[in-house]
C-alpha positions in Angstrom: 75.3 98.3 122.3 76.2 101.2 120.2 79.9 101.3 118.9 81.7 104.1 117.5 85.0 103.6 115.7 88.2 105.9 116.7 88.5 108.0 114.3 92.2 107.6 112.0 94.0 110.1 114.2 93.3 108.2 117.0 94.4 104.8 116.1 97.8 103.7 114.5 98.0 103.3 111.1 97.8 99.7 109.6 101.5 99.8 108.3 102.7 100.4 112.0 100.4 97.5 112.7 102.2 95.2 110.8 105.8 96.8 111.4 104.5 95.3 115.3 103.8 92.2 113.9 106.2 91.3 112.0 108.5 92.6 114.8 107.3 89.9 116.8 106.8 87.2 114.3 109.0 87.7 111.3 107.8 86.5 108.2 105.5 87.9 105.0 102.5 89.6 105.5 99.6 87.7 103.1 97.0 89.6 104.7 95.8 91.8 106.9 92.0 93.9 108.2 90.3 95.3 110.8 87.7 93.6 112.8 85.9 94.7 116.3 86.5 92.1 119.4 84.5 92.7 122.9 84.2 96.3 121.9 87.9 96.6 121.3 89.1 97.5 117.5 91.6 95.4 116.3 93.9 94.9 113.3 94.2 91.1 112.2 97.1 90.1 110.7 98.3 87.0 109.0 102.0 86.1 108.6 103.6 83.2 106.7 107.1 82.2 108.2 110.0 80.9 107.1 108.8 76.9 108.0 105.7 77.5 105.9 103.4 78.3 108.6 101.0 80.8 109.3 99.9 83.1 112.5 97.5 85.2 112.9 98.6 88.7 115.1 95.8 90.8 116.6 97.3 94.1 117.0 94.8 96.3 119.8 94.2 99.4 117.0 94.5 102.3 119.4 97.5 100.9 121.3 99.4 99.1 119.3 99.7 96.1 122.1 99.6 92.8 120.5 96.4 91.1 122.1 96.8 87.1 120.4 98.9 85.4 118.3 97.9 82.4 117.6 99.3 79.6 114.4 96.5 78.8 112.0 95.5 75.4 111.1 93.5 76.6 108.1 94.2 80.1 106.7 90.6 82.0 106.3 
């Protein structure tokens, strides 16, 4: 199957991105990037709280509605 990325004026930007994530689960940011999940672009975000652990935030690209967060086990 052929996919075609939105182009950047049709997705948010990756600092709103985090701003949603980080709204959701507070913490600092250590990493962030863009990956493509059952045809849907997403921004993958990792967040290191305050009790030393991390999440991961998938942010849908184009909508800005948080798909999954989910606590790592092993950040990689």
């Amino acid at each position: 199957m052929y996919m075609v990325m939105p182009s950047p004026n049709q997705r948010i930007s990756p600092q709103h991105a985090m701003q949603i994530a980080v709204q959701r689960v507070p913490g600092q940011i250590i990493h962030y990037g863009m990956d493509m999940e059952n045809g849907t672009l997403i921004y993958e975000i990792f967040i290191l709280t305050a009790h030393n652990k991390i999440y991961e935030v998938e942010v849908n690209a184009k909508t800005g509605v948080i798909r999954k967060i989910e606590e790592e086990n092993d950040y990689d």
